[in-house]
DOPAZA-45953 format. One record per residue (C-alpha): chain; x, y, z. Coordinates in steps of 0.2 Angstrom, whole numbers, plus 5000, padded with zeros to 4 digits. Layout:
N
('A',(X,Y,Z)),
...
This chain:
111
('A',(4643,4332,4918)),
('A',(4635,4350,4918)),
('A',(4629,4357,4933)),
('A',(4610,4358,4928)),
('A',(4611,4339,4923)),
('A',(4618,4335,4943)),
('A',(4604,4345,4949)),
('A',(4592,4335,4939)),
('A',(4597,4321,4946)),
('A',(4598,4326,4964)),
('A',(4580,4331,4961)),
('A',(4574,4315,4953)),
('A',(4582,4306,4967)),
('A',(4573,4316,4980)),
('A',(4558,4317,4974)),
('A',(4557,4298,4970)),
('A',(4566,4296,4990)),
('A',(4551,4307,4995)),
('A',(4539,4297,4984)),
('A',(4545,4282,4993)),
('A',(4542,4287,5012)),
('A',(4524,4292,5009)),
('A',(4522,4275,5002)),
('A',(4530,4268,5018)),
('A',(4519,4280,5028)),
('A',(4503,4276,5016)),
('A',(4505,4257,5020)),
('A',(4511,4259,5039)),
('A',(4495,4267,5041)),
('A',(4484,4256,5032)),
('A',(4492,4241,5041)),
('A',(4489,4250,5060)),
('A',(4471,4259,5055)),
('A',(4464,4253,5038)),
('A',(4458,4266,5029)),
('A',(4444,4259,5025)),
('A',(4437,4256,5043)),
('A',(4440,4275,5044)),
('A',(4430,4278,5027)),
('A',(4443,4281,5017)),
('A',(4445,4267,5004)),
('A',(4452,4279,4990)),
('A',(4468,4282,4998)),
('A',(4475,4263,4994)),
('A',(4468,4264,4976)),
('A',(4483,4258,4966)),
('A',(4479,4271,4951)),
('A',(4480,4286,4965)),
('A',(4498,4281,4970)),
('A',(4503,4286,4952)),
('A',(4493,4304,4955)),
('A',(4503,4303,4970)),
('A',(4519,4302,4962)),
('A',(4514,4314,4950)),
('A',(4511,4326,4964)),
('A',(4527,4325,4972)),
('A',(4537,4324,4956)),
('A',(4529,4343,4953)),
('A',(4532,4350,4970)),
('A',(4548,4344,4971)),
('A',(4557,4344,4954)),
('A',(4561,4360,4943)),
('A',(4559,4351,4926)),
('A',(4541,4347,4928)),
('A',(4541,4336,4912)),
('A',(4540,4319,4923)),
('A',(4526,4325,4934)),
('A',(4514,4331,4919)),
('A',(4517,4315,4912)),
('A',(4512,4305,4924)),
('A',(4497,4316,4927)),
('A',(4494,4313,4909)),
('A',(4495,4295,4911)),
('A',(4483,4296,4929)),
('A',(4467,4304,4919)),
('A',(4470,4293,4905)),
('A',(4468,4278,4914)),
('A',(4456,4286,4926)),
('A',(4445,4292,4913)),
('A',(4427,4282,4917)),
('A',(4430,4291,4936)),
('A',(4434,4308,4927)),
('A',(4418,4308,4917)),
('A',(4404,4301,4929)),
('A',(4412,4316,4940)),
('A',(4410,4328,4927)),
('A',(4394,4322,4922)),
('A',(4385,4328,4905)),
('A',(4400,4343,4904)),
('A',(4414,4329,4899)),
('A',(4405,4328,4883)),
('A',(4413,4347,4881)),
('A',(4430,4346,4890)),
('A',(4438,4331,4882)),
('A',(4435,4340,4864)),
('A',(4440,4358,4872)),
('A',(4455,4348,4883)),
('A',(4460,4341,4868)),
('A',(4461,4358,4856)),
('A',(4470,4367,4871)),
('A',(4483,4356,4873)),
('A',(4486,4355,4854)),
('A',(4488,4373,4853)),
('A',(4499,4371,4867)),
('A',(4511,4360,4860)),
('A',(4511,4370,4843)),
('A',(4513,4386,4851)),
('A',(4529,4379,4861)),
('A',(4534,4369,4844)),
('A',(4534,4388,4836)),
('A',(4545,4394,4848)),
């Protein structure tokens, strides 16, 4: 096994170790002081512990593939919450979102 693939691994297992004891900590908390007796109802939500993941998997892995994705995957399903926050300028960013990342992934197919 190549040394680059180990390191992969070691990262994918500590970031999903990681991912894990802020789920622990997340429910702890919720169990001693509901978050939503303190005002805070979003921090359960089940869609934000994939944005979670996502976040961790970024900060804590060098192949940053698995956190994009799962970024990808957080604003597709959360896209009625991304547009009533955008407001009247989501009728312009899913078109531009959409051309950018085309010409992303043909500028990085060219390569």
């Amino acid at each position: 096994m190549s040394a680059s693939r180990v390191n992969n691994n070691r990262d994918t297992y500590k970031a999903a170790a990681i991912a894990l004891i802020v789920f622990g900590i997340l429910y702890l908390i919720d169990k001693l002081a509901s978050f939503s007796a303190l005002g805070l109802p979003w921090v359960m939500n089940k869609d934000n512990f994939l944005l979670y993941t996502a976040l961790i998997f970024l900060i804590l892995k060098r192949d940053k593939s698995v956190g994009i994705i799962l970024v990808g995957l957080w604003l597709v399903l959360n896209f009625g919450l991304i547009t009533a926050l955008l407001g009247s300028l989501s009728a312009y960013l899913l078109p531009l979102g959409l051309l950018l990342v085309g010409l992303l992934l043909y500028w990085l197919s060219g390569r």
